[in-house]
Every structure is written in C-alpha cells, then in structure tokens.
N, CA and C atoms of all chains as a GROMACS GRO file, in nm:
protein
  606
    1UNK      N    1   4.175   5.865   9.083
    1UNK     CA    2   4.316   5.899   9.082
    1UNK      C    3   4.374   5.899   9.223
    2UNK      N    4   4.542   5.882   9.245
    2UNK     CA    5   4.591   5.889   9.362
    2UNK      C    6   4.564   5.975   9.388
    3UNK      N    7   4.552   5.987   9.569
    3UNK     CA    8   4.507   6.101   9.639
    3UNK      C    9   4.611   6.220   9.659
    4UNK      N   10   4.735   6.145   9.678
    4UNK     CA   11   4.847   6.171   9.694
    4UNK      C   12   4.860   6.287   9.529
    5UNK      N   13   4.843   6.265   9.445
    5UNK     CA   14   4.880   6.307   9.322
    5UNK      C   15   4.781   6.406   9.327
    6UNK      N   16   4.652   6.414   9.363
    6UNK     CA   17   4.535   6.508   9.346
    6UNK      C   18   4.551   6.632   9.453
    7UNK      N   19   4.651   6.629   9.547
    7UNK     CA   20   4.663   6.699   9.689
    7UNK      C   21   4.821   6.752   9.627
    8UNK      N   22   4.861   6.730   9.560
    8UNK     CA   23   4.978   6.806   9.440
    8UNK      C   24   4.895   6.905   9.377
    9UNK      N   25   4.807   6.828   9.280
    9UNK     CA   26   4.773   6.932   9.159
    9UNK      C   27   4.708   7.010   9.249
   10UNK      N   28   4.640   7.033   9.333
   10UNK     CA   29   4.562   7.117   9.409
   10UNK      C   30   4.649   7.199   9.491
   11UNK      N   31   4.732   7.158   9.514
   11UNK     CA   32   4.846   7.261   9.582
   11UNK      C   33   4.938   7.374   9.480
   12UNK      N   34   4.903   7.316   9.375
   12UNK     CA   35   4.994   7.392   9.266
   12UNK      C   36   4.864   7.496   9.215
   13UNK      N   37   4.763   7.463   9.233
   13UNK     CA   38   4.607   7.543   9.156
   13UNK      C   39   4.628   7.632   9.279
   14UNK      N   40   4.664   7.623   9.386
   14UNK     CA   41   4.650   7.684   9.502
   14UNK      C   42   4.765   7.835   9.517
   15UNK      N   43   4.861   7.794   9.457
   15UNK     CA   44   4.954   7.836   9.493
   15UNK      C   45   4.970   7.962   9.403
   16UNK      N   46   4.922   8.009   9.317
   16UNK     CA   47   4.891   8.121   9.246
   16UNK      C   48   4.719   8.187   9.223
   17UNK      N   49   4.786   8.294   9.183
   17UNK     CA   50   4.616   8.352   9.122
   17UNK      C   51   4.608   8.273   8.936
   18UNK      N   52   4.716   8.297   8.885
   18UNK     CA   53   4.680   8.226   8.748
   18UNK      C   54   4.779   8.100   8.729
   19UNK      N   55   4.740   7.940   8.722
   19UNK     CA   56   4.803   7.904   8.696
   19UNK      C   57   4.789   7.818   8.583
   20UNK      N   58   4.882   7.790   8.491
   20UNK     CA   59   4.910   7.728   8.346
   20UNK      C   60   4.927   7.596   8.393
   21UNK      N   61   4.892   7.479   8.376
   21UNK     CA   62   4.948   7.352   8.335
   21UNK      C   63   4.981   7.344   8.190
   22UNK      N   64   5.101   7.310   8.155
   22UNK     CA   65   5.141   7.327   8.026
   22UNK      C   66   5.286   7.277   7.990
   23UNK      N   67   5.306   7.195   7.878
   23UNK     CA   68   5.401   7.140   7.818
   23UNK      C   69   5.538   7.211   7.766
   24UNK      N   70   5.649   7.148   7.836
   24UNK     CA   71   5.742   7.322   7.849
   24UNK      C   72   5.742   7.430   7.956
   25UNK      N   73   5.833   7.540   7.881
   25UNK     CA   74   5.841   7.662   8.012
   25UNK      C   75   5.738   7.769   7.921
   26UNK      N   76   5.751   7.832   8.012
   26UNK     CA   77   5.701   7.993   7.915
   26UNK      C   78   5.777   8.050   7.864
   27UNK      N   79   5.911   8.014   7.877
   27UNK     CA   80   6.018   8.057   7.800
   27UNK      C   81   6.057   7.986   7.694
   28UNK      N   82   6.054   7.820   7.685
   28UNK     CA   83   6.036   7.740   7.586
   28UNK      C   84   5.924   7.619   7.604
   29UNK      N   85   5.842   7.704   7.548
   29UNK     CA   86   5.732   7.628   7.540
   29UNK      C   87   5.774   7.511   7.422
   30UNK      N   88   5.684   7.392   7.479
   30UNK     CA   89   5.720   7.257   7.344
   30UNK      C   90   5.624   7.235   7.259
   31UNK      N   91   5.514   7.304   7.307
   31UNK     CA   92   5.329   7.274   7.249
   31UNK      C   93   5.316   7.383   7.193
   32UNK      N   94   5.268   7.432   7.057
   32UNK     CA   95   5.191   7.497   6.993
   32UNK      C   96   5.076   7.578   7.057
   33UNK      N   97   5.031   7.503   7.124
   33UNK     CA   98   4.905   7.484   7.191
   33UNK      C   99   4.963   7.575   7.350
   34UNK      N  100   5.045   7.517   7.433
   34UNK     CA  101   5.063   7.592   7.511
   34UNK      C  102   5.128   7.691   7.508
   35UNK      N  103   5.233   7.769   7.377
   35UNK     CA  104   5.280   7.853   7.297
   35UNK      C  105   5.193   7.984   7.328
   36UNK      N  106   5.027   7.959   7.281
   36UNK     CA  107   4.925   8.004   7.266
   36UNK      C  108   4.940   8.081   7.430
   37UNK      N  109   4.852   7.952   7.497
   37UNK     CA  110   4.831   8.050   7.609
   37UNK      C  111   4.946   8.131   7.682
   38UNK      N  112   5.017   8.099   7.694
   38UNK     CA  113   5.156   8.192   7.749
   38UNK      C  114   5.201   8.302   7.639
   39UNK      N  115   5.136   8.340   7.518
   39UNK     CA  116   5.164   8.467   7.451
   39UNK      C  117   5.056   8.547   7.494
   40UNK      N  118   4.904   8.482   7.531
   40UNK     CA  119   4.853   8.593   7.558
   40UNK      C  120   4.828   8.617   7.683
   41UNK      N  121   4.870   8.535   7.792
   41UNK     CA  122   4.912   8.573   7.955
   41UNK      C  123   5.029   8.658   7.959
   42UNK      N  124   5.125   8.676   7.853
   42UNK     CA  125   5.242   8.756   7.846
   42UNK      C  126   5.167   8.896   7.811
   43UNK      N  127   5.098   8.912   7.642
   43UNK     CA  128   5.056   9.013   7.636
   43UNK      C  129   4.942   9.072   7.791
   44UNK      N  130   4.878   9.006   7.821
   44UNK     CA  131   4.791   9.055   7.927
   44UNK      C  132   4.860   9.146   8.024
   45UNK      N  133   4.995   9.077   8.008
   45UNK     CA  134   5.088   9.148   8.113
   45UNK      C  135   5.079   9.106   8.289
   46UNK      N  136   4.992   8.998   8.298
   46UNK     CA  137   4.994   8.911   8.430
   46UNK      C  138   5.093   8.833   8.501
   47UNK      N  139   5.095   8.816   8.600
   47UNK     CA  140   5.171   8.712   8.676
   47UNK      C  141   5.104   8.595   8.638
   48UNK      N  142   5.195   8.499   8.649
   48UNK     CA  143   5.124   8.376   8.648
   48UNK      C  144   5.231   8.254   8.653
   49UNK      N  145   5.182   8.125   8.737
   49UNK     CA  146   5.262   8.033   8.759
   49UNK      C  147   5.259   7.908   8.639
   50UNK      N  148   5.370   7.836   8.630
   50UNK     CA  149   5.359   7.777   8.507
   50UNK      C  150   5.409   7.615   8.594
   51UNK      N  151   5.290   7.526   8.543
   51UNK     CA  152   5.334   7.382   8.556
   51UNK      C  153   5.429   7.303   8.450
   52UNK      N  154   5.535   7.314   8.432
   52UNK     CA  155   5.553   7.170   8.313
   52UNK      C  156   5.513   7.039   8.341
   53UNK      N  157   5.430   6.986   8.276
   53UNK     CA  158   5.354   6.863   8.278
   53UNK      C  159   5.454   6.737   8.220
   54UNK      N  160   5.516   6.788   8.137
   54UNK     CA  161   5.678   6.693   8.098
   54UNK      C  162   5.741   6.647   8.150
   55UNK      N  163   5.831   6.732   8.307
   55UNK     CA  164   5.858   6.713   8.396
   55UNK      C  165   5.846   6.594   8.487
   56UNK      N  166   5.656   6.528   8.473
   56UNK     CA  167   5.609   6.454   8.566
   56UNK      C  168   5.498   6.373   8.472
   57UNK      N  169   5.493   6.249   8.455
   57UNK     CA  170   5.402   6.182   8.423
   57UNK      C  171   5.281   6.206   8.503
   58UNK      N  172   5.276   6.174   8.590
   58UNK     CA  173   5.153   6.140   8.730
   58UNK      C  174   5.095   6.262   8.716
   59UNK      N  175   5.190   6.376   8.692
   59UNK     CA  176   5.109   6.513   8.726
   59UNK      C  177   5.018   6.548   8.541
   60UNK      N  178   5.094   6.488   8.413
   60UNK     CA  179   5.036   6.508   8.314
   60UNK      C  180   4.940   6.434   8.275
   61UNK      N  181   4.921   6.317   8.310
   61UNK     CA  182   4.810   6.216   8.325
   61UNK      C  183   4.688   6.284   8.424
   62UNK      N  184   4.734   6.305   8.544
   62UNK     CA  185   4.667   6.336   8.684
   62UNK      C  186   4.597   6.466   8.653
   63UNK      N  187   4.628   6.556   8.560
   63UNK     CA  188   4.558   6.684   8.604
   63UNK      C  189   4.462   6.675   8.491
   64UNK      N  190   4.446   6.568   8.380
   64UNK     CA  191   4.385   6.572   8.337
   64UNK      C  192   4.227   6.481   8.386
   65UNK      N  193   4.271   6.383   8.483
   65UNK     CA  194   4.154   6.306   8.515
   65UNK      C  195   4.104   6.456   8.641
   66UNK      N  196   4.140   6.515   8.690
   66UNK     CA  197   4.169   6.622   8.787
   66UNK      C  198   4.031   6.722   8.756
   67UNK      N  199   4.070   6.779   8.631
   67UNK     CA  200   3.955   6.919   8.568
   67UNK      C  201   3.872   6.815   8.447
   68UNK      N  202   3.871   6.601   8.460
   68UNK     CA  203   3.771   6.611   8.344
   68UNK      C  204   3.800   6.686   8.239
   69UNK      N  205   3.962   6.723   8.149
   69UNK     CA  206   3.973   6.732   8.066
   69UNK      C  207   4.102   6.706   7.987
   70UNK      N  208   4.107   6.613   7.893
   70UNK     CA  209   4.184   6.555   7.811
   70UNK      C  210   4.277   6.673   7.773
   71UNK      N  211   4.286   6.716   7.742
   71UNK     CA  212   4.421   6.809   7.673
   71UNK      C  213   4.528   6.913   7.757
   72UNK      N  214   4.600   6.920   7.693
   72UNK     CA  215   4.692   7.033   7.748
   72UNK      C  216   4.734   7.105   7.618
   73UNK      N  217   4.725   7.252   7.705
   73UNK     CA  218   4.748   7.325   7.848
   73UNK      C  219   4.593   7.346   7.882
   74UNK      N  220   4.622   7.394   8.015
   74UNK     CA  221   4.518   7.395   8.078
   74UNK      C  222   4.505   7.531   8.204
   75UNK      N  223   4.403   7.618   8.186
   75UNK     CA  224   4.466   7.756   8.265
   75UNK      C  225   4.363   7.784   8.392
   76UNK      N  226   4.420   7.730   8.473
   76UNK     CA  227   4.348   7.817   8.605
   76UNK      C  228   4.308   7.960   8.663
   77UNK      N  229   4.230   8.031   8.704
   77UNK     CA  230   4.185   8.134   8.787
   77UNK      C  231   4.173   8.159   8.865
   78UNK      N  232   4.182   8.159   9.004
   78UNK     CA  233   4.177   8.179   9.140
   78UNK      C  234   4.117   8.028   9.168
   79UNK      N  235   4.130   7.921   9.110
   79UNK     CA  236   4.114   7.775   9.164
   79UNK      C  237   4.047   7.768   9.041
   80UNK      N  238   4.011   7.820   8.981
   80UNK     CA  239   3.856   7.790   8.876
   80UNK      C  240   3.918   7.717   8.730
   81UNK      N  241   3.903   7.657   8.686
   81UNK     CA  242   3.965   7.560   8.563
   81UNK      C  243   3.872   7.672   8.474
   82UNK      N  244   3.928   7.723   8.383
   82UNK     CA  245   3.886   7.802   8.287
   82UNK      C  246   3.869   7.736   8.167
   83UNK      N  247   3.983   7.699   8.094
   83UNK     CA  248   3.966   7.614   7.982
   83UNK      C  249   4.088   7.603   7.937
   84UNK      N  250   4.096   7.537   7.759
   84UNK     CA  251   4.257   7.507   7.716
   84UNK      C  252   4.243   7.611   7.636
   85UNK      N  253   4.382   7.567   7.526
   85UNK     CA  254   4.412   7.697   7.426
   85UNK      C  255   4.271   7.731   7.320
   86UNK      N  256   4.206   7.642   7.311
   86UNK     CA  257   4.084   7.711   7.164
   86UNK      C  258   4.013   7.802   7.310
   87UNK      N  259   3.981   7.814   7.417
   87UNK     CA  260   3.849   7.879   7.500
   87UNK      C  261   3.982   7.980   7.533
   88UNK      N  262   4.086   7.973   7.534
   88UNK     CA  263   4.189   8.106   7.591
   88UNK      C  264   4.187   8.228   7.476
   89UNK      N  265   4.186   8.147   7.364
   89UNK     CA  266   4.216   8.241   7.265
   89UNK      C  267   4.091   8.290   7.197
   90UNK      N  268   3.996   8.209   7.216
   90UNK     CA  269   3.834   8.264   7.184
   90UNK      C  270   3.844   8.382   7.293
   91UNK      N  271   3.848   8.379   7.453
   91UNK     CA  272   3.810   8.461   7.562
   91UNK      C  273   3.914   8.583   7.538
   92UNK      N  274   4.012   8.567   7.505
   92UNK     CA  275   4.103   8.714   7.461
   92UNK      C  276   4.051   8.764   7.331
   93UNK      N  277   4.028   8.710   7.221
   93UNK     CA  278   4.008   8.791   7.125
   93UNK      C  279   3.835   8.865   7.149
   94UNK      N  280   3.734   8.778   7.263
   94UNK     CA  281   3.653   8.852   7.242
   94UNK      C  282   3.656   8.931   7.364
   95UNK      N  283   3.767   8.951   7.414
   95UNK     CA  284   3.744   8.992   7.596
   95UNK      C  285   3.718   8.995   7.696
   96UNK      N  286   3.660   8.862   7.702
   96UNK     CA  287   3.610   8.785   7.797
   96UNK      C  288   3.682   8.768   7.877
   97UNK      N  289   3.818   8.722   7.847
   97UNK     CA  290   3.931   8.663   7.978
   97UNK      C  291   3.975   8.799   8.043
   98UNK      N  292   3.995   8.914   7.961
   98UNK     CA  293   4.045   9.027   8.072
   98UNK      C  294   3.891   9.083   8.154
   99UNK      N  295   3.803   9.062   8.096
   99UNK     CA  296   3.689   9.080   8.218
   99UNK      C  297   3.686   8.999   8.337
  100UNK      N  298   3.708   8.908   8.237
  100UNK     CA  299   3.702   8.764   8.396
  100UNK      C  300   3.854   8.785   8.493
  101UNK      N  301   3.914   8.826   8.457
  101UNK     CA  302   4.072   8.825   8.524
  101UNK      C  303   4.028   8.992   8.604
  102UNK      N  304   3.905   9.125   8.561
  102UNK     CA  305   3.941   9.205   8.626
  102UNK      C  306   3.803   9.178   8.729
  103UNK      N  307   3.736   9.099   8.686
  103UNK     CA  308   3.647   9.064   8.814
  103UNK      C  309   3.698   8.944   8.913
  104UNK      N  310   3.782   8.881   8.859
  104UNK     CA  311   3.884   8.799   9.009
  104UNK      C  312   3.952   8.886   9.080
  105UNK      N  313   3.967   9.032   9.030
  105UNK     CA  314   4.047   9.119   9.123
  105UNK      C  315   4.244   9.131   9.059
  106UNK      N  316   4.182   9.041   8.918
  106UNK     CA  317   4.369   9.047   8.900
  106UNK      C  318   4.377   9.192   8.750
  107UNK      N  319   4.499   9.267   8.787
  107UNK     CA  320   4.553   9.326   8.740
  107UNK      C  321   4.598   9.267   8.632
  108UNK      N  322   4.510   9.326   8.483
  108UNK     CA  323   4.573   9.317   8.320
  108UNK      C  324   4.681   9.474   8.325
  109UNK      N  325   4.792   9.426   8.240
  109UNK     CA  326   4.843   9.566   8.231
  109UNK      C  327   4.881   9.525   8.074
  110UNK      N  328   4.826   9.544   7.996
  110UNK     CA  329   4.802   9.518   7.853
  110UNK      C  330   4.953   9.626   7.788
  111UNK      N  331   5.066   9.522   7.725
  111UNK     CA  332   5.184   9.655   7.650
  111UNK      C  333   5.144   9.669   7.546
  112UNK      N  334   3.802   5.213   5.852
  112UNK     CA  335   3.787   5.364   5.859
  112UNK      C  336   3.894   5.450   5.874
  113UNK      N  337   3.910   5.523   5.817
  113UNK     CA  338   3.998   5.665   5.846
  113UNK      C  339   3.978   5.716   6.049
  114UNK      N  340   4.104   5.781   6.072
  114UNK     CA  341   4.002   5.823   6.210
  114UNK      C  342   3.959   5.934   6.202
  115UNK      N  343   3.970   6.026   6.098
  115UNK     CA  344   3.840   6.157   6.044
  115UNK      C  345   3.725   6.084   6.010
  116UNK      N  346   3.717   5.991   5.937
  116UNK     CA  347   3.575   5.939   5.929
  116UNK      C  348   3.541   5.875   6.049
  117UNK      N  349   3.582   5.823   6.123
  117UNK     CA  350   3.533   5.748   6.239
  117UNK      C  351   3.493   5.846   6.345
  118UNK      N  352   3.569   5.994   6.309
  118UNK     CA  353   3.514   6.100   6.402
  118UNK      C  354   3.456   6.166   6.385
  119UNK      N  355   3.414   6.173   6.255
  119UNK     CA  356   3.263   6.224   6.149
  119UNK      C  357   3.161   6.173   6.208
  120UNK      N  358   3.168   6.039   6.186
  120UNK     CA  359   3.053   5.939   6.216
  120UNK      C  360   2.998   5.975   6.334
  121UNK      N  361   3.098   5.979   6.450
  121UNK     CA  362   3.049   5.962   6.615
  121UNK      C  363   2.974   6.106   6.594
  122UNK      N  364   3.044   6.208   6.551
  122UNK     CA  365   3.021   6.345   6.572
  122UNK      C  366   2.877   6.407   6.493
  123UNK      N  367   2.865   6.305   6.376
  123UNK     CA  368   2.734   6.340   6.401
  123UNK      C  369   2.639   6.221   6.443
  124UNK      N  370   2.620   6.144   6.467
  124UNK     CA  371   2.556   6.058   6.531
  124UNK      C  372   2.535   6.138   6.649
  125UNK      N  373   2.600   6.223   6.716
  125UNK     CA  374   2.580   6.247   6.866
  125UNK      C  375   2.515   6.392   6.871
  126UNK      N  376   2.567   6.483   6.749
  126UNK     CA  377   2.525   6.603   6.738
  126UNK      C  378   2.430   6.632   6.657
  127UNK      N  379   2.402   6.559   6.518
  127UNK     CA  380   2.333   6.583   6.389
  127UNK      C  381   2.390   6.732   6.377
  128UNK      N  382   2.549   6.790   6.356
  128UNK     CA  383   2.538   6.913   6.321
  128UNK      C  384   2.512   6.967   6.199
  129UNK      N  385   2.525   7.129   6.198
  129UNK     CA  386   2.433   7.211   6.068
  129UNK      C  387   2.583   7.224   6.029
  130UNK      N  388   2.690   7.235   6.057
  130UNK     CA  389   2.811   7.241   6.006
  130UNK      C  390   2.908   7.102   6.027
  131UNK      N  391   2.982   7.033   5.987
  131UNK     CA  392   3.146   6.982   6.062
  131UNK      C  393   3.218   6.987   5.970
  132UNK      N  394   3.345   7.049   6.036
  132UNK     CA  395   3.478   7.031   5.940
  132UNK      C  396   3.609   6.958   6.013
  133UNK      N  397   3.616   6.874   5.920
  133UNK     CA  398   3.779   6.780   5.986
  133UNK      C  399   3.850   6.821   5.945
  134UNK      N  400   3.969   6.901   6.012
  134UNK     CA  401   4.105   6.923   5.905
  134UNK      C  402   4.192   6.854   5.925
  135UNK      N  403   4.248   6.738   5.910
  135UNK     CA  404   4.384   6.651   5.921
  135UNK      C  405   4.523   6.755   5.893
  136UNK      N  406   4.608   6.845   5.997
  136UNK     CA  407   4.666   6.895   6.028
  136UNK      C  408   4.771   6.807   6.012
  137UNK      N  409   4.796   6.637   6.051
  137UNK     CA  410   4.974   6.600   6.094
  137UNK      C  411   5.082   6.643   6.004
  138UNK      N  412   5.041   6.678   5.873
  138UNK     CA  413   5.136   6.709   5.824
  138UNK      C  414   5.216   6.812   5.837
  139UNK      N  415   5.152   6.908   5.926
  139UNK     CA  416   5.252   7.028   5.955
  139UNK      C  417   5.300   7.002   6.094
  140UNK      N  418   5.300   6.891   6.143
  140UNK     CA  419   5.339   6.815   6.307
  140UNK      C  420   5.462   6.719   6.255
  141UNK      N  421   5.513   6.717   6.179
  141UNK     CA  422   5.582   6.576   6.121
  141UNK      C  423   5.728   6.616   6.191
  142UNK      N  424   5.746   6.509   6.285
  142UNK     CA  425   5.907   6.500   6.330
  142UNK      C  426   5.868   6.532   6.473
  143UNK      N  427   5.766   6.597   6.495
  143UNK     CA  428   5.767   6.682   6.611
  143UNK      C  429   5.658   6.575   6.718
  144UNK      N  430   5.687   6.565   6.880
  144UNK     CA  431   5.649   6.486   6.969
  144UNK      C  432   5.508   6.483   6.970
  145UNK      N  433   5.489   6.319   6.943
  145UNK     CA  434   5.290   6.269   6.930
  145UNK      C  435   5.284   6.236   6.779
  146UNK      N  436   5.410   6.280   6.738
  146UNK     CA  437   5.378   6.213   6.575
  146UNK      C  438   5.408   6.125   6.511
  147UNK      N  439   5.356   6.033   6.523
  147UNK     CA  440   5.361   5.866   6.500
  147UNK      C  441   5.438   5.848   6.359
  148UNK      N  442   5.419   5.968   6.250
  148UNK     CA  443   5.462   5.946   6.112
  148UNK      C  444   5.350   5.905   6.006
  149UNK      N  445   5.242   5.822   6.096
  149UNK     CA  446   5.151   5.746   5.996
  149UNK      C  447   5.062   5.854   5.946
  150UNK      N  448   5.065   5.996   6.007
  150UNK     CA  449   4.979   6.088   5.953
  150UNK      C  450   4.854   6.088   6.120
  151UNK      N  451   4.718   6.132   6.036
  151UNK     CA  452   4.626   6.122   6.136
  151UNK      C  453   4.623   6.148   6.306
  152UNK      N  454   4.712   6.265   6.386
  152UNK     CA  455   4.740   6.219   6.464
  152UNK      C  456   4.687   6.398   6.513
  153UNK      N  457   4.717   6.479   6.407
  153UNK     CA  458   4.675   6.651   6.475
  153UNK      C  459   4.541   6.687   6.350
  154UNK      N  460   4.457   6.709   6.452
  154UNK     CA  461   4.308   6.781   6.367
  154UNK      C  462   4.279   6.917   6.450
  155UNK      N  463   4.227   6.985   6.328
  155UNK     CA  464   4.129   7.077   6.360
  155UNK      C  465   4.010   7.049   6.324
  156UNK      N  466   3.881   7.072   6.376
  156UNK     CA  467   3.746   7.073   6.411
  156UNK      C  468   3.672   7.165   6.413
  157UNK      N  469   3.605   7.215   6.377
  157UNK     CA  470   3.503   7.278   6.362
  157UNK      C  471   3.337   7.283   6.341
  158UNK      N  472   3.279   7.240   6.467
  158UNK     CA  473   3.138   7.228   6.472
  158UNK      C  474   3.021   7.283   6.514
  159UNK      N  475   2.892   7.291   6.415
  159UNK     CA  476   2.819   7.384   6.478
  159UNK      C  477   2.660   7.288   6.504
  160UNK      N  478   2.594   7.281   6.619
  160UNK     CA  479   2.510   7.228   6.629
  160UNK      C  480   2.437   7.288   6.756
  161UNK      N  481   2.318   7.288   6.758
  161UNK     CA  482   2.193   7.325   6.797
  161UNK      C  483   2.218   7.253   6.974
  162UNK      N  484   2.298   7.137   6.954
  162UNK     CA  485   2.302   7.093   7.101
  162UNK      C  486   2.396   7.199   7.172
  163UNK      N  487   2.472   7.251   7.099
  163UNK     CA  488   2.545   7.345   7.221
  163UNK      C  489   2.451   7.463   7.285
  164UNK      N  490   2.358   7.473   7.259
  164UNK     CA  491   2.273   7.610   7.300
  164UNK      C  492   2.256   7.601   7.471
  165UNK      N  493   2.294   7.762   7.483
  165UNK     CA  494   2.271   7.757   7.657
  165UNK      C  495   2.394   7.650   7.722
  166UNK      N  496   2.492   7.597   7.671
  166UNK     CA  497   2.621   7.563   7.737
  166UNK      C  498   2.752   7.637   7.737
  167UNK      N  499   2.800   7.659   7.824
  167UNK     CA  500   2.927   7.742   7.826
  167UNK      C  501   3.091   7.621   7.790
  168UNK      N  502   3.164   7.755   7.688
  168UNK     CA  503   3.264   7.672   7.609
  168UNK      C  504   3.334   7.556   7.669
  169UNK      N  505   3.341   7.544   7.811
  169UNK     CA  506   3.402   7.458   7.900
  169UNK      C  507   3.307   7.288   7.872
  170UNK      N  508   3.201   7.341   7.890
  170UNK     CA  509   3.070   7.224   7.869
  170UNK      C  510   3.081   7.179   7.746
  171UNK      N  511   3.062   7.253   7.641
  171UNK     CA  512   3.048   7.252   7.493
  171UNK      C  513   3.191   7.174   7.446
  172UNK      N  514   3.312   7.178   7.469
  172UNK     CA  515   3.423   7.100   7.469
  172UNK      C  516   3.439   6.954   7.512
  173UNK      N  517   3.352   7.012   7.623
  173UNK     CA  518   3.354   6.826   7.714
  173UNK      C  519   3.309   6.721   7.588
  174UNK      N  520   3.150   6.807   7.615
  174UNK     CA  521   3.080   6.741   7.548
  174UNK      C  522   3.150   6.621   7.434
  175UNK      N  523   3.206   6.730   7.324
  175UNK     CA  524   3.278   6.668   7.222
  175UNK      C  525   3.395   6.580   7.262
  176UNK      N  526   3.488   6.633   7.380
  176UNK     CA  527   3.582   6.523   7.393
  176UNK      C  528   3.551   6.398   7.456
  177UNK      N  529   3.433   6.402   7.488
  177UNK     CA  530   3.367   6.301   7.532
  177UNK      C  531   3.310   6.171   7.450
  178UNK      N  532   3.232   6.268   7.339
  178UNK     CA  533   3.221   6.174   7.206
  178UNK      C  534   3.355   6.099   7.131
  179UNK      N  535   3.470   6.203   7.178
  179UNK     CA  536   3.603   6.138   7.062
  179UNK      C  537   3.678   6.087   7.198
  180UNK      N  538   3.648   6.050   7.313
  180UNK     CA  539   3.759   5.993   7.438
  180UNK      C  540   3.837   5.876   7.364
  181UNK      N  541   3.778   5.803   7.309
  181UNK     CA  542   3.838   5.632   7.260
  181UNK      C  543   3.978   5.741   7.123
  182UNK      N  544   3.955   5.804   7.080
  182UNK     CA  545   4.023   5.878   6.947
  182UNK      C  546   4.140   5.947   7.047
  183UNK      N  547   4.078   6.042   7.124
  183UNK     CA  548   4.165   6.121   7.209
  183UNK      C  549   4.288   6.016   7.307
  184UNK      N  550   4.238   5.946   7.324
  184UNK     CA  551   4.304   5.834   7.425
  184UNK      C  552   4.412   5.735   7.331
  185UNK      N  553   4.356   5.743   7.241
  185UNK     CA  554   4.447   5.675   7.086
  185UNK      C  555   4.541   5.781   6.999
  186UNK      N  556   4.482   5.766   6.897
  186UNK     CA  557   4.589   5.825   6.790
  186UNK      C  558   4.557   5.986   6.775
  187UNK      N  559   4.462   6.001   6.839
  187UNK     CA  560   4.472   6.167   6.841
  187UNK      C  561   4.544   6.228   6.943
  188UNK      N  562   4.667   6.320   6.865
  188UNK     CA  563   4.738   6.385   6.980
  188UNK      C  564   4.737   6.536   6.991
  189UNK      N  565   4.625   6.577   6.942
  189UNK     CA  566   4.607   6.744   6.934
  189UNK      C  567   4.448   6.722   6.874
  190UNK      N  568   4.384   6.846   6.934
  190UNK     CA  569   4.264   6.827   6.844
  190UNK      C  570   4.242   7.010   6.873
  191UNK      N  571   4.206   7.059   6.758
  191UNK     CA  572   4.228   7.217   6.809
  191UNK      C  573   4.014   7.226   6.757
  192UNK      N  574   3.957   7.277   6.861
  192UNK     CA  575   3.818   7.244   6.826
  192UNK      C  576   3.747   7.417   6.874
  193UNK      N  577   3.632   7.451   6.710
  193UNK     CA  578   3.548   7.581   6.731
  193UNK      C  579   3.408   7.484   6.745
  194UNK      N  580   3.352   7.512   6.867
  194UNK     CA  581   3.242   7.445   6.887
  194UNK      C  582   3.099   7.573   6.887
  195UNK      N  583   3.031   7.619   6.799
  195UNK     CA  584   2.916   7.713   6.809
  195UNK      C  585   2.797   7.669   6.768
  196UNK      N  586   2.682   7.734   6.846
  196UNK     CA  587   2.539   7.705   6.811
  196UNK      C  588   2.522   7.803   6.635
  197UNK      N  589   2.409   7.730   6.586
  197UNK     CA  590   2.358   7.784   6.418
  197UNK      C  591   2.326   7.928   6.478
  198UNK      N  592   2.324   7.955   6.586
  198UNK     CA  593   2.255   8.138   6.582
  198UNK      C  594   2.437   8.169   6.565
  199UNK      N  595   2.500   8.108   6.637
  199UNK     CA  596   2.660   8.205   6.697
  199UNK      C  597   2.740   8.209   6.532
  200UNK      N  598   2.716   8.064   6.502
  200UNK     CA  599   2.731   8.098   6.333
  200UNK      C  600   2.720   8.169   6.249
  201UNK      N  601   2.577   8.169   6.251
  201UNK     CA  602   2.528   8.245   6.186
  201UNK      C  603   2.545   8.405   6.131
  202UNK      N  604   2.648   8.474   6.263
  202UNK     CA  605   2.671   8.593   6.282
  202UNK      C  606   2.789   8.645   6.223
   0.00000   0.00000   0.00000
C-alpha cells in the first residue's frame, strides 16, 4: 500500500487512546456493524475517536490492507488493532474489553 | 454453485468443522448499501472446529477470512462470524 496513505492511518491510530475506523459518525452510523461498536464504546462511557471510512476511499481500502483485515469497523487500543464488531461484542458481553481498556490505563465509566 | 455452498465447501475443506452454519441474511439488507438485489451478499457464520484451539479471536477470524478472501473481495458484503473450538462449544 501507499506509504503516503499508511503514515495517515497511523497518524489517526496515533492520535487517540481508542480509535474506531467505521462507516458513518457515531452519531449516524450507516453500518449495522459499526452501529454495534459505537453502542458499546458509548455504554462503556469512553472517549474515543471515530474514522469515517466513507469519507475516503484510500483510507477504506487502506486500513484494511493496514491491520490484514477485510471488514469494517475496526477498533483500536492504544495502537493495538483489537478486532471488528463479532470480537467487540463477544469482549463486552464476556468482559474482556473493559479489562483490556482498564489494563491500558483507560477509564470505563459504565451508565 | 450458490456462494453459501461455495463457502461451505472451502470452509470445510480447510477446517473439517464439528459444527457450520450459513445464514443468508440479504434479505433483511435489501435497498440498503452493498446490496446488489440478487440476494447472497450478507451472511452469518457460525463455526466450530478443533483448528481454532490455542488461537486468539483476532487469529481465529483471519484465519477464516482468509479461506473466504476471493467471496469477501466479491459478492460478500457483510459476513457476521462465531468462530469456537468443540471444548468452547461445548459449554
């Protein structure tokens, strides 16, 4: 992939503690799928930065050759590619993701 | 071939799993962006095989989108996938 395009997505993974690549806003999400993860980064009660991948071809193509994985959304951790919506919503319902989010040092404030 | 059967086939050819389920979903996608109309285009998945043991869900995903890349890269535009070993099943 362009280098140019890979020194983007890495600046955007950079630029938060949690960040979403994902289709839509978090306010109107367009994906089902990314629907998902932004209800339960909302319930978690976290900050978190949101990519629209719609927005940008290069960047919705690109972040997938990027983390080696075909789908969107796609949720970052302090740089760490975590997974898409089936591993977000497996890791919340069994609690995995608020362990992993309180051993990165990030604040769940669960409403 | 169907592309559920063509993703049967690969899927177990690659896994021999103790479970698979294809659910052909497009019909509740119809109108909405990636949906061609012809059907076949949103699945759910559900597989359980002995090769996932000792891989974490990130791995265990690849794996499979790896087997369906030519599907994923084509007419599949969603694939919502439970990937577990026969013990995680089992439970």
């Amino acid at each position: 992939m362009d280098a140019s395009i890979r020194d983007r997505i890495q600046g955007e993974i950079d630029a938060g503690s949690i960040v979403v690549f994902m289709k839509g806003t978090p306010s109107f999400p367009q994906c089902g799928f990314s629907a998902v993860v932004v209800q339960v980064l909302n319930h978690l009660g976290v900050d978190y930065k949101s990519v629209n991948v719609l927005e940008d071809p290069s960047i919705r193509q690109g972040i997938k050759d990027f983390s080696n994985w075909p789908t969107i959304p796609q949720l970052y951790v302090k740089g760490e590619f975590i997974g898409g919506c089936d591993i977000i919503r497996e890791m919340y319902e069994t609690g995995e993701l608020m362990e992993l989010l309180n051993t990165r040092g990030i604040e769940v404030a669960v409403d | 071939m169907t592309v559920a059967a063509t993703m049967r086939s690969k899927l177990e050819q690659a896994f021999t799993p103790a479970l698979l389920e294809i659910v052909d979903e497009s019909h509740r996608h119809v109108g909405h962006a990636g949906h061609s109309g012809a059907g076949e285009s949103h699945f759910q998945i559900r597989i359980v095989a002995p090769a996932f043991e000792g891989k974490s869900r990130v791995e265990r995903q690849r794996l499979v989108y790896g087997v369906l890349a030519e599907e994923l890269a084509g007419p599949v535009h969603a694939l919502a996938l439970t990937v577990r070993t026969p013990a995680e099943a089992a439970v």
